[in-house]
Structures are given as structure tokens and as C-alpha cells.
C-alpha atoms as a printed R data frame, in Angstrom:
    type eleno elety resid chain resno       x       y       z
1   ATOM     1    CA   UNK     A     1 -11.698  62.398 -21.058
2   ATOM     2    CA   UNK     A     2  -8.323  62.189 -22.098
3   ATOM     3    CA   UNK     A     3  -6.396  59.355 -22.900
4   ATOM     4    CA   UNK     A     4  -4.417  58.802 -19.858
5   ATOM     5    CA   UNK     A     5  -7.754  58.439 -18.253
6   ATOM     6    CA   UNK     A     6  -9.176  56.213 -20.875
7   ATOM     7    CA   UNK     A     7  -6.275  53.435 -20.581
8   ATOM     8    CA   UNK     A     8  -6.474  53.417 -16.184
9   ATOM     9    CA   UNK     A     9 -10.548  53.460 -16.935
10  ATOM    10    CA   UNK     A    10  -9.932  50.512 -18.972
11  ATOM    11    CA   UNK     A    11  -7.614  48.881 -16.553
12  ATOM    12    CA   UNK     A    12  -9.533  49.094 -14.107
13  ATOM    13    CA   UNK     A    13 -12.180  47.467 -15.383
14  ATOM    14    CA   UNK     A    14 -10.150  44.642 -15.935
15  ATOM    15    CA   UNK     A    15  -9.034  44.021 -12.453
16  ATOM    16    CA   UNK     A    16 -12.330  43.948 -11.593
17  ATOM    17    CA   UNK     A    17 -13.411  41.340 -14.002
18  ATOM    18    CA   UNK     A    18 -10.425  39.483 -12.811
19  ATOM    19    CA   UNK     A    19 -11.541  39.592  -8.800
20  ATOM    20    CA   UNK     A    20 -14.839  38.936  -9.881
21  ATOM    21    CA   UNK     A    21 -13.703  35.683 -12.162
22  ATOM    22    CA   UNK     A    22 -11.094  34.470  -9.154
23  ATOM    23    CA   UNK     A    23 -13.319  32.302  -6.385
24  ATOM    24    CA   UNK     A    24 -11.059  33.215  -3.677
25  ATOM    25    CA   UNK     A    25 -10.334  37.117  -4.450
26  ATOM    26    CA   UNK     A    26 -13.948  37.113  -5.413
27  ATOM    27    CA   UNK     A    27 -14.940  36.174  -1.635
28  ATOM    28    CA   UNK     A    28 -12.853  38.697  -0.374
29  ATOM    29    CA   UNK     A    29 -14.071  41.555  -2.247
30  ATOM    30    CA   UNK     A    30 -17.464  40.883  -1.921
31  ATOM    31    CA   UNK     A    31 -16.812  40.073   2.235
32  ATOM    32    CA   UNK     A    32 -18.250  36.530   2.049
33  ATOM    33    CA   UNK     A    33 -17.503  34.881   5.010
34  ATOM    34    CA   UNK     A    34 -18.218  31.360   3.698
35  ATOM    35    CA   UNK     A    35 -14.416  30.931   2.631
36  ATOM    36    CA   UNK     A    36 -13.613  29.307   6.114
37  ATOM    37    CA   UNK     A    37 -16.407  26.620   5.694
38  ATOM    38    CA   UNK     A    38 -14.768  25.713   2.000
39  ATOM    39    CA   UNK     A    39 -11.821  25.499   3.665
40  ATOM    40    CA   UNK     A    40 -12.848  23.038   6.400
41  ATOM    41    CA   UNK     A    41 -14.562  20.808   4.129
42  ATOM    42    CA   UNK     A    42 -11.116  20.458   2.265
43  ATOM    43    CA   UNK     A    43  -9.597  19.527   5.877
44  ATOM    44    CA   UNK     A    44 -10.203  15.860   5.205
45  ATOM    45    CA   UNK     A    45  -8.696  15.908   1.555
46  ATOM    46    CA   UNK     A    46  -5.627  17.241   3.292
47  ATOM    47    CA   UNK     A    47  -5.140  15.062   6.168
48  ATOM    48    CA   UNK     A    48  -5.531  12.007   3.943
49  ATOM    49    CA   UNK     A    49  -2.675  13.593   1.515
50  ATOM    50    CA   UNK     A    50  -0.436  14.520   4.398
51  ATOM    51    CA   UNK     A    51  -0.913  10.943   5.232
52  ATOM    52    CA   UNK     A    52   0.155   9.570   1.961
53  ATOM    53    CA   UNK     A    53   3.114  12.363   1.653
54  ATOM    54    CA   UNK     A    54   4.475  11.489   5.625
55  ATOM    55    CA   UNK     A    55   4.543   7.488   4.653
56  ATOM    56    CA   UNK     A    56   6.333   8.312   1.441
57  ATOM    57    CA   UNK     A    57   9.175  10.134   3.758
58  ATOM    58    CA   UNK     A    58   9.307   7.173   5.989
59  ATOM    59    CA   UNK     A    59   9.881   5.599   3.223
60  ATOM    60    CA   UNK     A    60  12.928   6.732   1.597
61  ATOM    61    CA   UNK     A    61  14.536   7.850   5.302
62  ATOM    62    CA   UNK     A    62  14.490   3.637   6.101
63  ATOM    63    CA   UNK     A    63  14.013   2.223   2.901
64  ATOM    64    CA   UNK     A    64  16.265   4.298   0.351
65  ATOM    65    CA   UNK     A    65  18.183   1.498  -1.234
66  ATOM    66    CA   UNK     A    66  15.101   0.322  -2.463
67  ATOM    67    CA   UNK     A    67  12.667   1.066  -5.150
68  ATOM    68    CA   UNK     A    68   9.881   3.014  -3.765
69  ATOM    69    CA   UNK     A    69   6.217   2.864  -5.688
70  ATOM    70    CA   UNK     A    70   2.603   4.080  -5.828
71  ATOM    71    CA   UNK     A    71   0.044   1.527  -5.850
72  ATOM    72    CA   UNK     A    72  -2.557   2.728  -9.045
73  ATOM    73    CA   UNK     A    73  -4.465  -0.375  -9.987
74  ATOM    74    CA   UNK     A    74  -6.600  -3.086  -7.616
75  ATOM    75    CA   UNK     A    75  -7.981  -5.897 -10.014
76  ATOM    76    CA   UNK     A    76 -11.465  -5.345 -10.345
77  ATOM    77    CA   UNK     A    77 -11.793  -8.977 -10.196
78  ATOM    78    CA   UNK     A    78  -9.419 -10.150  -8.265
79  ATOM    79    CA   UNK     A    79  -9.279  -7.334  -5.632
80  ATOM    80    CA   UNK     A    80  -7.296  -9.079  -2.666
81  ATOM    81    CA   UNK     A    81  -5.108 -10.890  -5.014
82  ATOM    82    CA   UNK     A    82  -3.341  -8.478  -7.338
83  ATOM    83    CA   UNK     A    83  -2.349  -4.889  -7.977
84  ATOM    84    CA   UNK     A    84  -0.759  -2.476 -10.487
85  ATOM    85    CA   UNK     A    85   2.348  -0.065  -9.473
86  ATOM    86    CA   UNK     A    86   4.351   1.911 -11.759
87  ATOM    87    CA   UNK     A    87   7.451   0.727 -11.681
88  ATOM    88    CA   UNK     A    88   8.507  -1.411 -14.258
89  ATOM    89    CA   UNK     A    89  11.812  -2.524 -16.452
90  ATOM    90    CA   UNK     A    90  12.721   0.963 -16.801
91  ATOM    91    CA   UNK     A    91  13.145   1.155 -12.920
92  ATOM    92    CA   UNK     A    92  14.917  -2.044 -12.498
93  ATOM    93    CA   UNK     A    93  11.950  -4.005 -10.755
94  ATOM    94    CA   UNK     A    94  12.148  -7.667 -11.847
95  ATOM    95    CA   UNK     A    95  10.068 -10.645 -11.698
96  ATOM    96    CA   UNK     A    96  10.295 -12.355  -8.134
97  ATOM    97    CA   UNK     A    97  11.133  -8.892  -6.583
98  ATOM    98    CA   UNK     A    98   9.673  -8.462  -3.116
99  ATOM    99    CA   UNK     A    99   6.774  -5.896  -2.349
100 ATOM   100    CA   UNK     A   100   6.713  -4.894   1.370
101 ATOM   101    CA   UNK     A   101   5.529  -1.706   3.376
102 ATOM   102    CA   UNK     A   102   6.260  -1.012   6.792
103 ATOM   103    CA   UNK     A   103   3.294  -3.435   8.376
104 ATOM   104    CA   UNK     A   104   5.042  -6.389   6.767
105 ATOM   105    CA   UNK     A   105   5.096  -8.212   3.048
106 ATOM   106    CA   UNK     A   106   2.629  -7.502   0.429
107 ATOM   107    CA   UNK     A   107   3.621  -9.667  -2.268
108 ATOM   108    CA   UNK     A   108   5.714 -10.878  -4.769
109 ATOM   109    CA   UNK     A   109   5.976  -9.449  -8.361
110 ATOM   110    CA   UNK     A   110   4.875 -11.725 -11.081
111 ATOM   111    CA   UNK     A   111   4.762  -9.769 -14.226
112 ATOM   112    CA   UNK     A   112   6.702  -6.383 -15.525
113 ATOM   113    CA   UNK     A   113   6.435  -3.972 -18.107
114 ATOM   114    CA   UNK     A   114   8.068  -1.276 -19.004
115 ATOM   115    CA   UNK     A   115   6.779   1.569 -16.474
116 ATOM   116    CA   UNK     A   116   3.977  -0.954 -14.783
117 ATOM   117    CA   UNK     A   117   4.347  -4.322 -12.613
118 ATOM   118    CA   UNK     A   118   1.930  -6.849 -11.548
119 ATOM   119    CA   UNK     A   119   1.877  -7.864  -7.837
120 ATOM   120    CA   UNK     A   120   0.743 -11.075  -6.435
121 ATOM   121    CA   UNK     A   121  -0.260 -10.054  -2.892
122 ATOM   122    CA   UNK     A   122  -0.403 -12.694  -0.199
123 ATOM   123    CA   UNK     A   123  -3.934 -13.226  -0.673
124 ATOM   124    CA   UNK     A   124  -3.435 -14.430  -4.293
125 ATOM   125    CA   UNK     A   125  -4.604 -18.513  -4.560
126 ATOM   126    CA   UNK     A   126  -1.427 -19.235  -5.834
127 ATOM   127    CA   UNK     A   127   0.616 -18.290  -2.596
128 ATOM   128    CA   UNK     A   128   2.607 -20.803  -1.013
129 ATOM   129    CA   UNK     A   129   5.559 -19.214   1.275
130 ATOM   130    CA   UNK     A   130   7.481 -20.824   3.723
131 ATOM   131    CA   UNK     A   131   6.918 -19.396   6.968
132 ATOM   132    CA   UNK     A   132   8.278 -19.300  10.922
133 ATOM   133    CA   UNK     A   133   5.911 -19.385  14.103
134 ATOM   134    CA   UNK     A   134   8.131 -19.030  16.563
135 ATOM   135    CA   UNK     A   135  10.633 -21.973  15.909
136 ATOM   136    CA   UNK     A   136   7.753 -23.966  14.176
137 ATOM   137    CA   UNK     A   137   7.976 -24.197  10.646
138 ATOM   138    CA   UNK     A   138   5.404 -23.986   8.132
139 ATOM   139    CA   UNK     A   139   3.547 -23.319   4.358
140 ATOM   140    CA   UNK     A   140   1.779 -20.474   4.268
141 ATOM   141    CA   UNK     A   141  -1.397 -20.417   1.407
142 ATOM   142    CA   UNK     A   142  -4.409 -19.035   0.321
143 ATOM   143    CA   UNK     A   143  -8.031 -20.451   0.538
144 ATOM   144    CA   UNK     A   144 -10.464 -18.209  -0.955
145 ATOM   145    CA   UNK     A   145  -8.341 -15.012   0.208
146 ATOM   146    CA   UNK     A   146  -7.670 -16.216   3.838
147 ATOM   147    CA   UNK     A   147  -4.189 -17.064   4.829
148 ATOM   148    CA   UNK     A   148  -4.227 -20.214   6.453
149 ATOM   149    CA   UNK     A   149  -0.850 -23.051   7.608
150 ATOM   150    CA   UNK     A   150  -1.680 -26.179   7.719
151 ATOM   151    CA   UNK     A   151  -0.772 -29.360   9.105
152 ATOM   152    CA   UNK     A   152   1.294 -28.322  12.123
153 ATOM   153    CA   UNK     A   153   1.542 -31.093  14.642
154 ATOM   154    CA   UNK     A   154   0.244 -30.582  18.025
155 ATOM   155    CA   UNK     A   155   3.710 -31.400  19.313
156 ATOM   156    CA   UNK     A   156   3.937 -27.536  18.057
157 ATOM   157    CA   UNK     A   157   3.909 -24.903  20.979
158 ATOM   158    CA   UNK     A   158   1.891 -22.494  19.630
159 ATOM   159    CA   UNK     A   159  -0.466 -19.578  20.644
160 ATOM   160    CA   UNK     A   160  -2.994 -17.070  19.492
161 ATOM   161    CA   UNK     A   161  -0.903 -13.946  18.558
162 ATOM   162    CA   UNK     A   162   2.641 -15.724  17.872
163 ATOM   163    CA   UNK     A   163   4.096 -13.817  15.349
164 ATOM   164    CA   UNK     A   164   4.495 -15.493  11.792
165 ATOM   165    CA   UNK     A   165   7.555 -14.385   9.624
166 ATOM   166    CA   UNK     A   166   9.201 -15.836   6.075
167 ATOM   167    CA   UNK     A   167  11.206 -18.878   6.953
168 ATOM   168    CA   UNK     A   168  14.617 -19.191   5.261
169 ATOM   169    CA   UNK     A   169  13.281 -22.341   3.286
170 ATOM   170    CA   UNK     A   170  11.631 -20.063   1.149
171 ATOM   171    CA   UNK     A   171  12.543 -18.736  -1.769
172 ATOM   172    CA   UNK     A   172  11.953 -14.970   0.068
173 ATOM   173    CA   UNK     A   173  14.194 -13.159   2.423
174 ATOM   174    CA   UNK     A   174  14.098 -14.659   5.933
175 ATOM   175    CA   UNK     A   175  12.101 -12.672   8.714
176 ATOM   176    CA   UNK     A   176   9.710 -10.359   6.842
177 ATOM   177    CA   UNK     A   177   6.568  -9.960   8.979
178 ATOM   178    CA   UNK     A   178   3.977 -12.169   7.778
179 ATOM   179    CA   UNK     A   179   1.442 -11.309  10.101
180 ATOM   180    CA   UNK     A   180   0.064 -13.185  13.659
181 ATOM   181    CA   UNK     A   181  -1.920 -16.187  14.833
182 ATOM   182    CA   UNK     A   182  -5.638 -15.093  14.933
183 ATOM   183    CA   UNK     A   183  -7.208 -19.115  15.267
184 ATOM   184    CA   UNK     A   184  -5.783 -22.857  15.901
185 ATOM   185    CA   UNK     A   185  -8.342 -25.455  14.924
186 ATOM   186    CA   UNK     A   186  -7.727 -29.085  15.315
187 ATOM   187    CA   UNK     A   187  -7.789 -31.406  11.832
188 ATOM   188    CA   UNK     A   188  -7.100 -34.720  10.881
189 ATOM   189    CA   UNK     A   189  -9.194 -36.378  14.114
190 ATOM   190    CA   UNK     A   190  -6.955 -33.464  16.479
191 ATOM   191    CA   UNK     A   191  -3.755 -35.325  15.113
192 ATOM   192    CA   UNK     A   192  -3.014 -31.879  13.792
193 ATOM   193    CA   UNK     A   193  -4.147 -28.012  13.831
194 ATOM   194    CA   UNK     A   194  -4.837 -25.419  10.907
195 ATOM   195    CA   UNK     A   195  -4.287 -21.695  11.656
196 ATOM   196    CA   UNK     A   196  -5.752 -19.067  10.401
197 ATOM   197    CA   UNK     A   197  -3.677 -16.025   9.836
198 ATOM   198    CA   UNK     A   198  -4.342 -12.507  10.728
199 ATOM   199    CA   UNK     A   199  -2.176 -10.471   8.110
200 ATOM   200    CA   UNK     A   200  -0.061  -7.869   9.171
201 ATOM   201    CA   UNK     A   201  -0.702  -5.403   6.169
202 ATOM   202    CA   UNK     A   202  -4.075  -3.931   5.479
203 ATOM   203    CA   UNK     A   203  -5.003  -5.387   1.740
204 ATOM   204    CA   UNK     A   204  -8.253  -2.459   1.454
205 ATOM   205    CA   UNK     A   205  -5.592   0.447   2.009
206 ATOM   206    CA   UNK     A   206  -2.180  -0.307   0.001
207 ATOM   207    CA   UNK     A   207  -1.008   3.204  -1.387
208 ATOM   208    CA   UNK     A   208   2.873   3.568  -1.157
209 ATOM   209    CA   UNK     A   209   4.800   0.280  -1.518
210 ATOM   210    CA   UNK     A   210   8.366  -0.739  -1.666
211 ATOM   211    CA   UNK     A   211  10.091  -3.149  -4.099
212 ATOM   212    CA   UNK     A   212  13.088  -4.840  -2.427
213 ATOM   213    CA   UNK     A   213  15.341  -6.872  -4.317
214 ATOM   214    CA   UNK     A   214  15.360 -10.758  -3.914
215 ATOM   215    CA   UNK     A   215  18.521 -11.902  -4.434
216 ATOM   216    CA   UNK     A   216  17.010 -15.799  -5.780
217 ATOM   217    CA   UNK     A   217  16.091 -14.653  -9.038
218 ATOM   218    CA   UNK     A   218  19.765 -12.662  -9.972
């Protein structure tokens, strides 16, 4: 065998190790037809990706003035009431800085570092936001993670499903979707009602967010 021979013998042999050591050329060589069920049980990874990717575009197309972020931390122990992005000082996100997506406001940033922020979502028991239902005014807060406004007179013309929006007594930007009426109760002897607040943003599935100035704390 000459030499010539020798080095294509030798090659060869290599690119068959290599087919044999890549998964997918590996299925194809040896004809194994399981390659399309692999594929379908990726189908779901990929959807929920897509997903992600399409809200991020929606994103910067309506939002680009604004600081755009990933949502990477939920606090173990306080899971409804505040999260970790990554923004930070570096990316000019301050303390007081709104957090919205595109179902309404999230929260309010209450602590920055240098590439990572704190948020303290609605659901935090420290929330107290002035809010509009209808042309009633009102304080939103937080009892053990449900968004309740109390104390509206029953003078008030309200109904389940009225739409509930930041109020410009607030130190927020005026008309950010709060969320809707879900219950009235009566309190105080039916001198006045309590409502219970059906949020607009889904707290269990926060993944892109967007941090909008707020022009109070400048």
C-alpha cells in the first residue's frame, strides 16, 4: 500500500469516527428514523422561546425609548412581591423607575446595583398607589398579596369589570393599567365598599419587562 493510499485510508477513518460521534449525522448514516420524534419533543421548547423572542420585538417596536429587561430572579420568599432584572446603574435604571409590560404595571423599582435591580411588584405589602375607577378615586394596597381599595363610598358608581388605572395623585404616571374590578363588598355597616382587584399582569409568568422613566424622582 502506498502512501497516497495510507493518508485517504486514514482519512477516512476519521470521517467516520466523526459521523459516528455527531448525534444528528450519526442518525442519518445509520437510517434511524427516530430523528423526527427528537425533533417534536423539542417543539414545545421552541414555541415557548419564539414566545419570549416575539414579546421582546413588541417590545422595542412600541416601547424603544425605554429600557427593555429580562426578568432572572423571583424571591424565593417573597414570590408575588419582588423580582430581580438585569438592568442596573450601568443602564441608567434608577430608584422609583416604573416597571410595566404590555398587560399593564408591574412595579416600581426599589433598589439598584450596578447590572441588577430590585422590583417591588404590585403585590408587595408595602404598595400604596393612587388609583382611578372610572372617575372614582382611590388607594390601591396589598393584603397578604391581594390588591384590594378601600373605603369608597357607595355614592361611587361602580361595577364589576370597571377598569382601574394610576390616578395623577400618585407619585406614578397617570393612566397605566392597573387592572379591573373582580368584587365590591360592603364595610363599615354598608356605609362603604372594599374591592378586590383583579390585576391586569400575570405575577406567575413575568419574563420580558420594561423600565420607563418616572419623571418624580429626577
Amino acid at each position: 500500500m502506498n502512501k497516497k493510499m495510507v493518508i485517504l485510508f486514514i482519512l477516512f477513518i476519521f470521517l467516520m469516527l466523526y459521523f459516528i460521534k455527531d448525534p444528528v449525522i450519526s442518525l442519518l448514516f445509520k437510517n434511524d428514523f427516530n430523528l423526527e420524534e427528537q425533533i417534536c419533543n423539542n417543539e414545545e421548547d421552541y414555541i415557548n422561546l419564539k414566545k419570549e423572542y416575539d414579546e421582546l420585538l413588541e417590545y422595542k417596536s412600541v416601547m424603544s425609548e425605554n429600557i427593555i429587561s429580562k426578568v432572572i430572579i423571583h424571591d424565593p420568599l417573597e414570590f408575588f412581591s419582588i423580582v430581580t432584572i438585569v438592568k442596573g446603574k450601568e443602564e441608567m435604571v434608577n430608584v422609583g423607575d416604573l416597571v410595566i409590560n404590555e398587560k399593564g404595571l408591574i412595579g416600581i423599582v426599589s433598589k439598584v446595583n450596578s447590572h441588577t435591580s430590585l422590583v417591588q411588584l404590585l403585590p408587595n405589602k408595602d404598595t400604596k398607589i393612587a388609583v382611578h375607577i372610572g372617575e372614582v378615586d382611590g388607594l390601591l394596597e396589598s393584603d397578604n398579596g391581594q390588591l384590594i381599595i378601600k373605603n369608597i363610598t357607595r355614592d361611587d358608581d361602580i361595577k364589576i369589570g370597571s377598569l382601574i388605572t394610576t390616578s395623577n395623585y400618585s407619585l406614578l404616571e397617570t393612566g397605566l393599567l392597573v387592572g379591573n374590578v373582580k368584587e365590591i363588598h360592603e364595610t363599615n355597616h354598608g356605609l362603604s365598599y372594599e374591592i378586590i382587584v383583579e390585576p391586569s399582569v400575570d405575577f406567575n409568568n413575568l419574563n420580558y419587562v420594561t423600565i420607563r422613566k418616572n419623571g418624580i424622582y429626577e
